[in-house]
C-alpha atoms as a printed R data frame, in Angstrom:
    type eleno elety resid chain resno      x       y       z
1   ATOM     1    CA   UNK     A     1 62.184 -41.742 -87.849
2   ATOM     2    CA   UNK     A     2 60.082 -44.284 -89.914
3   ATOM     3    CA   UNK     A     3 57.572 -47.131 -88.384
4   ATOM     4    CA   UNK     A     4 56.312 -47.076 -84.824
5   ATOM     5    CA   UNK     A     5 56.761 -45.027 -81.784
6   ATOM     6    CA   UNK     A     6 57.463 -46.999 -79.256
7   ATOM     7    CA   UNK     A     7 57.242 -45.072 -75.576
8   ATOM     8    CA   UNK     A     8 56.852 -45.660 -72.149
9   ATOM     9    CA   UNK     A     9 55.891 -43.663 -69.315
10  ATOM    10    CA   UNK     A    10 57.448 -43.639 -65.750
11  ATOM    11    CA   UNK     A    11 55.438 -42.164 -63.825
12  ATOM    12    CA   UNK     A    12 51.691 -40.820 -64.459
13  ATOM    13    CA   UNK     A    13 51.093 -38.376 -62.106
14  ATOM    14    CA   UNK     A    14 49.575 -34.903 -62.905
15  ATOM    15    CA   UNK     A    15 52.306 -33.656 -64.829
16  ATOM    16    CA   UNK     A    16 53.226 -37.241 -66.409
17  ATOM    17    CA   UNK     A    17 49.619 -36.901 -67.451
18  ATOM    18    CA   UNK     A    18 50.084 -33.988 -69.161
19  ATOM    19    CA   UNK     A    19 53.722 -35.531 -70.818
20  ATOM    20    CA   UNK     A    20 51.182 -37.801 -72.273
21  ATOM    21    CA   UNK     A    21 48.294 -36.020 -73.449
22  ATOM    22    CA   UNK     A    22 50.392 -33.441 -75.276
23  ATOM    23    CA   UNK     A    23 52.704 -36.416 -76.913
24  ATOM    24    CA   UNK     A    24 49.658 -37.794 -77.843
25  ATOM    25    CA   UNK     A    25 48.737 -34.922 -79.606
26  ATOM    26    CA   UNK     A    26 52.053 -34.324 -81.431
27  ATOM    27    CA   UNK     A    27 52.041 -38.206 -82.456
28  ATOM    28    CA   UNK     A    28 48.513 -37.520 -83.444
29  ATOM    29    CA   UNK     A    29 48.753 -34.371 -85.496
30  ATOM    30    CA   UNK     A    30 52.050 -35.883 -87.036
31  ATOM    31    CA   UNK     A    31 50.369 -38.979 -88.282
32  ATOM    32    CA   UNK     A    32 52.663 -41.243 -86.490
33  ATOM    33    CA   UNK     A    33 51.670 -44.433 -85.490
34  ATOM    34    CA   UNK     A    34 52.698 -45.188 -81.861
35  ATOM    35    CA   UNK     A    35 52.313 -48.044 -79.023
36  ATOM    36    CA   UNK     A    36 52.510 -46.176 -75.414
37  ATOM    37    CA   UNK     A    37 52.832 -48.413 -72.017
38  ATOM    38    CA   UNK     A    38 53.080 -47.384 -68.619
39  ATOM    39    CA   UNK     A    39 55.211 -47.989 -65.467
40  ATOM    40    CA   UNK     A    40 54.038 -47.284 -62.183
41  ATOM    41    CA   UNK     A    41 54.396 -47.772 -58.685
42  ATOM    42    CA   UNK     A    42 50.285 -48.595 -58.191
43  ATOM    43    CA   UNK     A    43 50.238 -45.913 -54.992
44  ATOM    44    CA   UNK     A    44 48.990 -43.498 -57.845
45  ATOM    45    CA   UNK     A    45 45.206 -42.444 -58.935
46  ATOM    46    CA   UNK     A    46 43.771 -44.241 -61.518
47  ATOM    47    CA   UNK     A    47 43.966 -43.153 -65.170
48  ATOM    48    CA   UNK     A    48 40.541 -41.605 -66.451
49  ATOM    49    CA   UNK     A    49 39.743 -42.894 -69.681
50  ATOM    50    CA   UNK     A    50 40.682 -39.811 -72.241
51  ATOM    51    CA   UNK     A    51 44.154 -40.742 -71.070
52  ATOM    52    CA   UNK     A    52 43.707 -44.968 -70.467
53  ATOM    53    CA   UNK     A    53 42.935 -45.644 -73.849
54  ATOM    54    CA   UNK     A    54 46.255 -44.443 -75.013
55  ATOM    55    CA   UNK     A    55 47.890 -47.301 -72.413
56  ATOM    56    CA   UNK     A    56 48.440 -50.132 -74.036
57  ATOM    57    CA   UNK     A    57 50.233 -52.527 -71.208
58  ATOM    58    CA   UNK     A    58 50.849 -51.129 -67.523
59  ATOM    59    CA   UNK     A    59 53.704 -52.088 -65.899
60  ATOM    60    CA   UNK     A    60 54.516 -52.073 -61.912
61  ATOM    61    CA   UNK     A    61 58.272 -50.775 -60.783
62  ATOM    62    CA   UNK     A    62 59.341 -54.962 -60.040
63  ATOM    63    CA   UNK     A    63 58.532 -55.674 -63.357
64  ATOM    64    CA   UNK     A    64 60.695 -56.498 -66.243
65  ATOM    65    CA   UNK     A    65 60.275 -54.171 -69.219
66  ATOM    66    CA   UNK     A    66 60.826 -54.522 -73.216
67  ATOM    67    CA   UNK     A    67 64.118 -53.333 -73.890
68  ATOM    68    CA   UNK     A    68 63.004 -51.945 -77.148
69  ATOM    69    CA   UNK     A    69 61.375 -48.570 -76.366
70  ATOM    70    CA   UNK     A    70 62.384 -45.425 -78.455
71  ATOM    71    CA   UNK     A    71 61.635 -42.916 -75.747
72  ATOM    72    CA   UNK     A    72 60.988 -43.465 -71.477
73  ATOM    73    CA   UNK     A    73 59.394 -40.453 -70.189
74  ATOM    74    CA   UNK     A    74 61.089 -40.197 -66.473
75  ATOM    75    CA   UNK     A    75 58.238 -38.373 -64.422
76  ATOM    76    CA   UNK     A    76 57.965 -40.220 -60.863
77  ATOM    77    CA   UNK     A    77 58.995 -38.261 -58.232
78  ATOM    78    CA   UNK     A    78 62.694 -36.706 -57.957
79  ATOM    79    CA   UNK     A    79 64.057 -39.198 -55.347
80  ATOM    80    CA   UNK     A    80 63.542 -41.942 -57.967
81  ATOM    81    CA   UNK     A    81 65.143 -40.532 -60.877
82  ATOM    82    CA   UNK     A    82 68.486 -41.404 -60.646
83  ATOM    83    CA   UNK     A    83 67.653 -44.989 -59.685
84  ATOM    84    CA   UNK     A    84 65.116 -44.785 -62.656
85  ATOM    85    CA   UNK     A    85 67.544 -43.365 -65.254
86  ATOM    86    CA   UNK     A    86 70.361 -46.376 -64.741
87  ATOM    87    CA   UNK     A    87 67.919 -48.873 -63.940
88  ATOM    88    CA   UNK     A    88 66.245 -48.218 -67.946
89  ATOM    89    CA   UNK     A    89 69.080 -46.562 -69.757
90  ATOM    90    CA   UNK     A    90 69.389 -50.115 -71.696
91  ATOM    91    CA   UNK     A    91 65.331 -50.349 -72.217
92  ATOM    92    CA   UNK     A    92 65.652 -47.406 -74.826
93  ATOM    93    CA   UNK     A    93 67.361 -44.888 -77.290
94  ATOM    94    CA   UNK     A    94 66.205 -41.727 -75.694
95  ATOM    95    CA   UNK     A    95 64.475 -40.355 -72.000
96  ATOM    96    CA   UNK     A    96 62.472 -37.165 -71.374
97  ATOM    97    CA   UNK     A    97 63.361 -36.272 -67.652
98  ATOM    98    CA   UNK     A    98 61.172 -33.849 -65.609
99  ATOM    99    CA   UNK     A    99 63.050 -31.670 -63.827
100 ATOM   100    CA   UNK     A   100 65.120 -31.103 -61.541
101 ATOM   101    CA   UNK     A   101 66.928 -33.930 -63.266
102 ATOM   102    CA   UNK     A   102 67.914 -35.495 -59.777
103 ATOM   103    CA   UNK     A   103 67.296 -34.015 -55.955
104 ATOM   104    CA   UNK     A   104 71.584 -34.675 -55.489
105 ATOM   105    CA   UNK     A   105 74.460 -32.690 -57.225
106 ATOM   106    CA   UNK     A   106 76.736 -35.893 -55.928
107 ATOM   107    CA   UNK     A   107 74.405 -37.909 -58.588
108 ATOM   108    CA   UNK     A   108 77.090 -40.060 -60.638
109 ATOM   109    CA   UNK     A   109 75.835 -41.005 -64.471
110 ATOM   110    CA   UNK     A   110 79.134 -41.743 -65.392
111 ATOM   111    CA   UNK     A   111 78.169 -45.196 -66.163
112 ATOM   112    CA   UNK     A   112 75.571 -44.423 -68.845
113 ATOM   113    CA   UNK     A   113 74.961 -45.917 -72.108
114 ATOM   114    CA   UNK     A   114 77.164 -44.288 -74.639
115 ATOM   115    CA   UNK     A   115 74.587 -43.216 -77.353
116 ATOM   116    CA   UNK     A   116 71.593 -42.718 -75.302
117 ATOM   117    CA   UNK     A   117 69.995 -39.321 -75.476
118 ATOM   118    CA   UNK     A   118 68.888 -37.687 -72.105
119 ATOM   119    CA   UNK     A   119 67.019 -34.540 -72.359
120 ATOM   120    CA   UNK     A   120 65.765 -32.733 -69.230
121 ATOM   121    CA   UNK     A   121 62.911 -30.433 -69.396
122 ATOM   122    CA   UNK     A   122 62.882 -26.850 -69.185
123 ATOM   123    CA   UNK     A   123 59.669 -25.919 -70.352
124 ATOM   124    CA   UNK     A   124 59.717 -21.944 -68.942
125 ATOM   125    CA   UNK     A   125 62.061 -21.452 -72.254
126 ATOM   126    CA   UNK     A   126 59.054 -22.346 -74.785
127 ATOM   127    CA   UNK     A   127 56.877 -19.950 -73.121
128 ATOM   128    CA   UNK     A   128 55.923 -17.048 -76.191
129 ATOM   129    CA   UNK     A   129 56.987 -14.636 -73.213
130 ATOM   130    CA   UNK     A   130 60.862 -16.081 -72.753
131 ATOM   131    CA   UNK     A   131 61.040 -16.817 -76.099
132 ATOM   132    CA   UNK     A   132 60.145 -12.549 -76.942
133 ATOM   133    CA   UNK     A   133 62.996 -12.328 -74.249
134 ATOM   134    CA   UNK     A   134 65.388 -14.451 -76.300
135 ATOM   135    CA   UNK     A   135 65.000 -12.694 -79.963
136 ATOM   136    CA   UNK     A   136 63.641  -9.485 -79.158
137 ATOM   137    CA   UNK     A   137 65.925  -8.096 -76.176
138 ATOM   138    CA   UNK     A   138 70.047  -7.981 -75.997
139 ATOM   139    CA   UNK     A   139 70.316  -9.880 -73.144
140 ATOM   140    CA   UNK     A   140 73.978  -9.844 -73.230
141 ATOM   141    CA   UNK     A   141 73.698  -6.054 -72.805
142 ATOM   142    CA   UNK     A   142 72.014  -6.327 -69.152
143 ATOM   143    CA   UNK     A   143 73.835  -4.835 -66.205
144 ATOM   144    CA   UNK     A   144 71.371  -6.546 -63.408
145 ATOM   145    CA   UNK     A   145 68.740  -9.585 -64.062
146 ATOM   146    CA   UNK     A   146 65.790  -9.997 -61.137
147 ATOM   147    CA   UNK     A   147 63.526 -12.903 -60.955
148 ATOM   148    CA   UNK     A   148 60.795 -13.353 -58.276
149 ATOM   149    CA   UNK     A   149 58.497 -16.837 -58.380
150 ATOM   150    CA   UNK     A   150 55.893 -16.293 -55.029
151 ATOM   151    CA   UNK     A   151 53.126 -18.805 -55.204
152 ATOM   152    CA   UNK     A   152 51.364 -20.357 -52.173
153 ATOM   153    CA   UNK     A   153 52.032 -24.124 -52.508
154 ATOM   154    CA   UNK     A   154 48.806 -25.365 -51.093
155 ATOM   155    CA   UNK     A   155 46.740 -24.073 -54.139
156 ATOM   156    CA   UNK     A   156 49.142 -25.913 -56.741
157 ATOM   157    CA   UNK     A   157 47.508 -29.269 -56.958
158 ATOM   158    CA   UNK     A   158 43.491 -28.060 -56.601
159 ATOM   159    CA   UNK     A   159 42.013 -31.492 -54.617
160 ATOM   160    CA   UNK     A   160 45.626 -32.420 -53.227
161 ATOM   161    CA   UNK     A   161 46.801 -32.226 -49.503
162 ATOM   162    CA   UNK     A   162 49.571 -30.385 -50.245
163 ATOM   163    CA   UNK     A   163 51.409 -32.121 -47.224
164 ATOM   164    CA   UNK     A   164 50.847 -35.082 -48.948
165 ATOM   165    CA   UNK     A   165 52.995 -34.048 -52.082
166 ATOM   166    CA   UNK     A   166 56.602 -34.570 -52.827
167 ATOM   167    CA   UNK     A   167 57.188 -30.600 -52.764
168 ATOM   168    CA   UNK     A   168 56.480 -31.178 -49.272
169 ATOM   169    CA   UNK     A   169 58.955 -33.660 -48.278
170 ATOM   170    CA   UNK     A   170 62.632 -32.782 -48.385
171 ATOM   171    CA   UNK     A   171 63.312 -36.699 -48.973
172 ATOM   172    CA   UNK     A   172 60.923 -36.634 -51.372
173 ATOM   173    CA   UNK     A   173 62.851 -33.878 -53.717
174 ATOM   174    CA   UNK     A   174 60.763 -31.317 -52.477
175 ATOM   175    CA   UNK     A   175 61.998 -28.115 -51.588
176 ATOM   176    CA   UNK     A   176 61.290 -25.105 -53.282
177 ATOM   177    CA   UNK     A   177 65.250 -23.999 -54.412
178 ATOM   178    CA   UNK     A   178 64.793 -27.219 -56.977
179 ATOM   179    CA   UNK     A   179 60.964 -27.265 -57.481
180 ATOM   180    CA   UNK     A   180 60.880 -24.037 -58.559
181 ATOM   181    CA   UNK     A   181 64.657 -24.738 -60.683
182 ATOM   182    CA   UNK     A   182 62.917 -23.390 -63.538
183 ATOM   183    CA   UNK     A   183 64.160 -19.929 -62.465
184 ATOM   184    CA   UNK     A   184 67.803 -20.939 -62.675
185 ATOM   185    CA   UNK     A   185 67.573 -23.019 -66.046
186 ATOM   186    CA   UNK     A   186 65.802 -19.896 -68.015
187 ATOM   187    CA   UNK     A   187 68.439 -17.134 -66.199
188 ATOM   188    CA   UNK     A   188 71.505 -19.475 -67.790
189 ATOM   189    CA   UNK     A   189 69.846 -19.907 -71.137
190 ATOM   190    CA   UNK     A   190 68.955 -16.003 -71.238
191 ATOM   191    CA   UNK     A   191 71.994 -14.266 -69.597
192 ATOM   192    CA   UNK     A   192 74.792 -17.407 -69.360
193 ATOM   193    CA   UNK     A   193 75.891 -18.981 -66.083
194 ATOM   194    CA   UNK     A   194 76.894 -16.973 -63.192
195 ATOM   195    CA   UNK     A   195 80.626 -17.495 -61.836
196 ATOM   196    CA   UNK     A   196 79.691 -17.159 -58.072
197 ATOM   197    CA   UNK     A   197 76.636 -17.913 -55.933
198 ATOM   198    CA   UNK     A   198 75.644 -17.370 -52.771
199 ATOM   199    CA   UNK     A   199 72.099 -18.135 -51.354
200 ATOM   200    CA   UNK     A   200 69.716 -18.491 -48.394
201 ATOM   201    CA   UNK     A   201 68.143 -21.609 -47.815
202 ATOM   202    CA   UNK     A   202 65.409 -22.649 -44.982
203 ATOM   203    CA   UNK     A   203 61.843 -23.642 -43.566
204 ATOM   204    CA   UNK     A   204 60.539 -20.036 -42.216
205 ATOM   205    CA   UNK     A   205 56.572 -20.121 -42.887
206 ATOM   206    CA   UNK     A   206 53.812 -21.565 -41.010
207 ATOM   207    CA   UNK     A   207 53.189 -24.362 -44.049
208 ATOM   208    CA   UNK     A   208 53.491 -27.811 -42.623
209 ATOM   209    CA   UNK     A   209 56.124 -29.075 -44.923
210 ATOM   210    CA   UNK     A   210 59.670 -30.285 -43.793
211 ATOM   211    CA   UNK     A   211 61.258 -29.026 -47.012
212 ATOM   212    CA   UNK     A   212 62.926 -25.593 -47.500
213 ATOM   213    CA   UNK     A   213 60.023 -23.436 -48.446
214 ATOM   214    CA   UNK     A   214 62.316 -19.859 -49.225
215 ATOM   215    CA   UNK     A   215 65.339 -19.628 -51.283
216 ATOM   216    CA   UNK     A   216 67.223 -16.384 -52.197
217 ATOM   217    CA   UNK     A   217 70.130 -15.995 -53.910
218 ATOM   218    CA   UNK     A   218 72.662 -13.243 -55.429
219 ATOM   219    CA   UNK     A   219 75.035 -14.255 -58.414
220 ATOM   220    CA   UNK     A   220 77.706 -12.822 -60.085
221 ATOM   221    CA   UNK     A   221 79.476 -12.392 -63.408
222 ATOM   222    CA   UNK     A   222 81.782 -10.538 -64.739
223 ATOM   223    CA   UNK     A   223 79.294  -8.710 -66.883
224 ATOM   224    CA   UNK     A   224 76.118  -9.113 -64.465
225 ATOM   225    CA   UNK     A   225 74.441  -9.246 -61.029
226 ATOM   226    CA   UNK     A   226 71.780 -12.373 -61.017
227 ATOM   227    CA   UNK     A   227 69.210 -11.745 -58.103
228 ATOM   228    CA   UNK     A   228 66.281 -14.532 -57.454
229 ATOM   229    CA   UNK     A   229 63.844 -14.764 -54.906
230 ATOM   230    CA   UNK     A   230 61.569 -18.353 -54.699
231 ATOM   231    CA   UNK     A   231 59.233 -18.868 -51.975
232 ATOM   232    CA   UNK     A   232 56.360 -21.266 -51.628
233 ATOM   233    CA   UNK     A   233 53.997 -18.751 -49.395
234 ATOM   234    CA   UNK     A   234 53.138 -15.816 -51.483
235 ATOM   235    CA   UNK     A   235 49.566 -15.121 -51.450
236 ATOM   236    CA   UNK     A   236 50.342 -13.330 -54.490
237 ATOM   237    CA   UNK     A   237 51.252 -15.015 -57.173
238 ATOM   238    CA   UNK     A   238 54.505 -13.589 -58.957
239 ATOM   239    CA   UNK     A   239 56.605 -15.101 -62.066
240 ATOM   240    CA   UNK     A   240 58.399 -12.035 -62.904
241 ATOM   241    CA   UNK     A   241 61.924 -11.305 -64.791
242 ATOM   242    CA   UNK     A   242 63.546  -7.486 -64.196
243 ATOM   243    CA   UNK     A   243 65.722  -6.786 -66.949
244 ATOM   244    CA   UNK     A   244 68.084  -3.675 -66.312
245 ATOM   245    CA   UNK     A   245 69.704  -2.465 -69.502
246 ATOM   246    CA   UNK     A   246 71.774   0.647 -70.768
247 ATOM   247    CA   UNK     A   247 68.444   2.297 -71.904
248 ATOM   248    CA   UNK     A   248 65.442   0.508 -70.832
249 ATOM   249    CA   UNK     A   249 64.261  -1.062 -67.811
250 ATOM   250    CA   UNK     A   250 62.047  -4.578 -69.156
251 ATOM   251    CA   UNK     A   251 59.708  -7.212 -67.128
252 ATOM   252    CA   UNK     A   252 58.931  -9.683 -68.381
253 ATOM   253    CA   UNK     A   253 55.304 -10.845 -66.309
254 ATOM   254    CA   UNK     A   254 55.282 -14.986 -67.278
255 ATOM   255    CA   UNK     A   255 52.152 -15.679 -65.238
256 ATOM   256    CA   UNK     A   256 50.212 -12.872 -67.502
257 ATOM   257    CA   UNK     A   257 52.090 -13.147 -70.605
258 ATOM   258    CA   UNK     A   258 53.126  -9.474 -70.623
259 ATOM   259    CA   UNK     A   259 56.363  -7.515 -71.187
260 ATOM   260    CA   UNK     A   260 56.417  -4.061 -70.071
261 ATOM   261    CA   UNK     A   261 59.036  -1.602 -71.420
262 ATOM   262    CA   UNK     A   262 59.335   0.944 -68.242
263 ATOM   263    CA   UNK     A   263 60.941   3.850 -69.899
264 ATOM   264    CA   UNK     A   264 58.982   3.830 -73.151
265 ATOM   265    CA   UNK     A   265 55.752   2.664 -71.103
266 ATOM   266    CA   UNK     A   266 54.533   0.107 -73.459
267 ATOM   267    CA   UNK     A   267 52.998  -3.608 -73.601
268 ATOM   268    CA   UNK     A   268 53.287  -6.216 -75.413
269 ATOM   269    CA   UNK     A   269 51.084  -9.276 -74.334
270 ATOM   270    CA   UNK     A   270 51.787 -13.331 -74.940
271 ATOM   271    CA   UNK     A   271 48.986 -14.762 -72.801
272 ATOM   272    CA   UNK     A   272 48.787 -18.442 -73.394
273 ATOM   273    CA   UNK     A   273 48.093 -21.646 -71.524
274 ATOM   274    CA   UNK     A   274 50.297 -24.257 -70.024
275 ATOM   275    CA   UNK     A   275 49.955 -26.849 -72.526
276 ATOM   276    CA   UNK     A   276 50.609 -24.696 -75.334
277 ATOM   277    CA   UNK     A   277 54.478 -23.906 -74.151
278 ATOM   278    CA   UNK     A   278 54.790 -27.385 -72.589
279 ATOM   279    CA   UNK     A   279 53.367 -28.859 -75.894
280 ATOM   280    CA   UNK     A   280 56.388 -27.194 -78.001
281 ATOM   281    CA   UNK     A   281 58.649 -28.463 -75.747
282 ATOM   282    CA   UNK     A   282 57.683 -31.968 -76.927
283 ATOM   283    CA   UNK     A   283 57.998 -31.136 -80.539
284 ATOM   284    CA   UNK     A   284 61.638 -30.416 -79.770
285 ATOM   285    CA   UNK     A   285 62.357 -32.932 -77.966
286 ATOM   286    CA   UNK     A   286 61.409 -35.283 -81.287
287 ATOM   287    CA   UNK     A   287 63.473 -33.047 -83.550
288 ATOM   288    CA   UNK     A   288 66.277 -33.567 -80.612
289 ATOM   289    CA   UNK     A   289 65.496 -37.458 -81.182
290 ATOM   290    CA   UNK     A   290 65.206 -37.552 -84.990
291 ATOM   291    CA   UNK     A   291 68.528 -35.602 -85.240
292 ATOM   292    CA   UNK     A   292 66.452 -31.992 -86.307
293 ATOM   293    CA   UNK     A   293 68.529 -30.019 -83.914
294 ATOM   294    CA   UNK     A   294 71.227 -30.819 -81.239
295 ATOM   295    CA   UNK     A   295 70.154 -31.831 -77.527
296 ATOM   296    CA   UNK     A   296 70.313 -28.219 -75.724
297 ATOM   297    CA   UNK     A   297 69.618 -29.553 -72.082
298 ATOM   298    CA   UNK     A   298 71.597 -32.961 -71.660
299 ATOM   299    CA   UNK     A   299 72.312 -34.077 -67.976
300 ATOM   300    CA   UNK     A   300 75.286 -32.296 -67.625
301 ATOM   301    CA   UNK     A   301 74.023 -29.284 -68.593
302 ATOM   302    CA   UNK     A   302 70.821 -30.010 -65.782
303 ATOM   303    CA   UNK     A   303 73.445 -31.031 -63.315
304 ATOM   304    CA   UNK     A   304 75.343 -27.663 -63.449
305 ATOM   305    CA   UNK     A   305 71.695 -25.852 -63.454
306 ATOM   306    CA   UNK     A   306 70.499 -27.934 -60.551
307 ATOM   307    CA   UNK     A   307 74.054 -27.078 -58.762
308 ATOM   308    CA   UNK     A   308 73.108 -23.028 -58.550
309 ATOM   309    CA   UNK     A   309 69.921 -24.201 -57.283
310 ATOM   310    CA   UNK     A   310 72.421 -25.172 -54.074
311 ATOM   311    CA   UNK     A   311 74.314 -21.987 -54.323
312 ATOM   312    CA   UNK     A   312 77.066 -23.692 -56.308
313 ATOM   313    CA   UNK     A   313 78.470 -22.560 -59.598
314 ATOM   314    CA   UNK     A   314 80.017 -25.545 -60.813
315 ATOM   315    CA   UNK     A   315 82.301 -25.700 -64.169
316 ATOM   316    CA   UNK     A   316 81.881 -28.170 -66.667
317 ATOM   317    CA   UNK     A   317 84.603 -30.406 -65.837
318 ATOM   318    CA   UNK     A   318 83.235 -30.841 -61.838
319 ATOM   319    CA   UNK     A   319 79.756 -32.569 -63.052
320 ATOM   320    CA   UNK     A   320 80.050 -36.322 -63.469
321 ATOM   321    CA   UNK     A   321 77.959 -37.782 -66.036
């Protein structure tokens, strides 16, 4: 794409924030010139100034916004996605959506602009660990897949009441089965989709949240068993992926960048930080936009993702978008 960048940002909360620091950076090491506004509901902290002098105009949610923008970053909370996506989908070519792309398999995009490119992140996939996992391993050879995400939800936003969050707040889109949907998105790109899913679903710790705060679920294909266990109470933190094959046994350790071959006893380690994965996730998002590679996580594709997340394994043809 020649000329300017023209972007917008819906939502600047922490991880908005860090949508816009790293596109900054990409813009910035690309020598693109850009123009970068912001629209916000005004209940939010105030920008500091690394990140305000990148703003150029700040809009509220009541206002009227150009129509002319080549990418809206969707990052308010869940609950206001949907609402968000139809209410701009004429405002620009393209949209980065956070995930989970909505809080509501029932969503209906069927009424979208034809054209418009929607791509909903999945940022677990960029990680140097996953990505190992994708080139390195025969995943299609694996008889049983585990995955265990345990973290204790109180320490995720460090100077945040954590009851104050939308993870919190079931009609927020909290809830840890699709806050924690990155589990589900990388087991589909890794292994494919399971044909049958059933799960456990409820509020069972002491954390004062009304959401659901454990999910479990078994899965089933005809080639593999899918286990995952998500639960926002572990005291010790766990990202892990079991990988059960003919001849090896492989975990993959995401929050220490490790894979460990159990039968031949040997490491290999990937450390890295978060804005390192999450940054190469916006470099393909702008090959996705400039027509570099095809969009590999469109709504539909989120909608069938977010649908396991509920213990459903929908086909293609149930999804409406």
């Amino acid at each position: 794409m020649g000329g300017i960048y023209k972007i917008a940002f819906c939502g600047l909360g922490s991880i908005g924030r860090r949508h816009l620091r790293n596109t900054v950076r990409y813009l910035q090491e690309h020598d693109c010139d850009y123009r970068i506004d912001a629209i916000r509901s005004g209940a939010g902290t105030a920008l500091d100034e690394s990140l305000a002098q990148h703003i150029c105009t700040q809009y509220s949610y009541d206002d009227e916004i150009p129509q002319d923008y080549d990418i809206i970053f969707i990052s308010n909370p869940t609950a206001m996605h949907e609402e968000s996506i139809i209410r701009y989908q004429n405002c620009t070519r393209s949209m980065f959506i956070e995930k989970p792309v909505v809080d509501n398999v029932n969503c209906d995009f069927s009424g979208l602009r034809e054209g418009l490119i929607c791509y909903v992140a999945c940022p677990l996939r960029y990680t140097k660990t996953l990505q190992y996992v994708k080139e390195h391993i025969d995943c299609s050879a694996a008889y049983s897949v585990r995955a265990v995400c345990s973290t204790y939800l109180p320490d995720w936003r460090p100077g945040e009441d954590y009851r104050k969050t939308y993870s919190a707040h079931k009609a927020m889109g909290g809830g840890v089965a699709v806050d924690l949907i990155h589990e589900w998105d990388y087991l589909v790109w890794l292994f494919g989709r399971p044909d049958r899913v059933e799960s456990i679903r409820q509020k069972i710790s002491e954390l004062e949240t009304d959401s659901e705060d454990i999910a479990v679920y078994i899965g089933a294909s005809k080639d593999r068993i899918y286990e995952l266990h998500l639960d926002y109470f572990g005291r010790e933190e766990k990202r892990n992926l079991e990988i059960y094959l003919p001849s090896e046994t492989v975990t993959a350790d995401l929050g220490k960048g490790r894979i460990h071959f159990g039968r031949a006893d040997e490491d290999i380690t990937l450390s890295e930080d978060r804005d390192a994965y999450q940054g190469r996730e916006i470099s393909h998002f702008f090959d996705i936009i400039n027509g570099v590679c095809g969009n590999d996580n469109d709504i539909g594709e989120a909608m069938r993702t977010l649908a396991l997340t509920q213990g459903m394994a929908l086909e293609e043809s149930e999804i409406t978008e």
